[in-house]
C-alpha positions in Angstrom: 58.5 209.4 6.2 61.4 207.4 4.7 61.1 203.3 5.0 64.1 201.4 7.0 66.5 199.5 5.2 65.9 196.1 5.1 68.8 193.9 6.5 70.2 191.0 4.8 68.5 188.3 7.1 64.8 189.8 6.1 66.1 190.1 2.8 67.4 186.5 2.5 64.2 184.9 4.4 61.8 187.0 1.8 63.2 185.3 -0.8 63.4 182.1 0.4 59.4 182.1 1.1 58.7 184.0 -2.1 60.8 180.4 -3.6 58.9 178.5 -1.2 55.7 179.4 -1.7 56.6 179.0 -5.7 58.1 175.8 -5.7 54.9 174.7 -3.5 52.6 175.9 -6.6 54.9 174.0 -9.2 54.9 171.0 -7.2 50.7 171.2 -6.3 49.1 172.8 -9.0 47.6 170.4 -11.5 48.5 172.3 -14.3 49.8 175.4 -14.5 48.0 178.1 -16.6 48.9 181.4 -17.5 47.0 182.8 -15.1 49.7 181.2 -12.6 52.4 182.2 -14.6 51.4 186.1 -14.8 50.8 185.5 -10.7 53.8 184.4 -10.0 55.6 187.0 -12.3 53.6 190.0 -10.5 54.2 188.6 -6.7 58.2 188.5 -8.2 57.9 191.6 -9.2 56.4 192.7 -5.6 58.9 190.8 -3.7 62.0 191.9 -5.5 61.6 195.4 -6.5 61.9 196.4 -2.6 65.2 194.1 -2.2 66.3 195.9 -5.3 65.6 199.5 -4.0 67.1 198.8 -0.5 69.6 197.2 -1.5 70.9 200.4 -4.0 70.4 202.5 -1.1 
């Protein structure tokens, strides 16, 4: 069964609360690790690579 499109509003509030939730761990963390740094850099990679693929659709 073939996944719906996402539209540019879900797209748009992903992102912003993928950067939300980023900027809150820069802001809150007392030091940032690599640990934190390969975190954020997978839960990027989750977030974005669906906006990618729908958006080439």
């Amino acid at each position: 069964m073939a996944r719906k499109k996402l539209s540019p509003t879900q797209m748009g509030f992903i992102v912003l609360l993928w950067v939300f939730i980023v900027a809150f761990i820069f802001i809150y963390s007392p030091e940032i690790t690599f640990p934190t740094i390969v975190s954020i850099i997978m839960s990027g990679i989750i977030v974005f690579i669906p906006i990618y693929k729908s958006l080439r659709k």
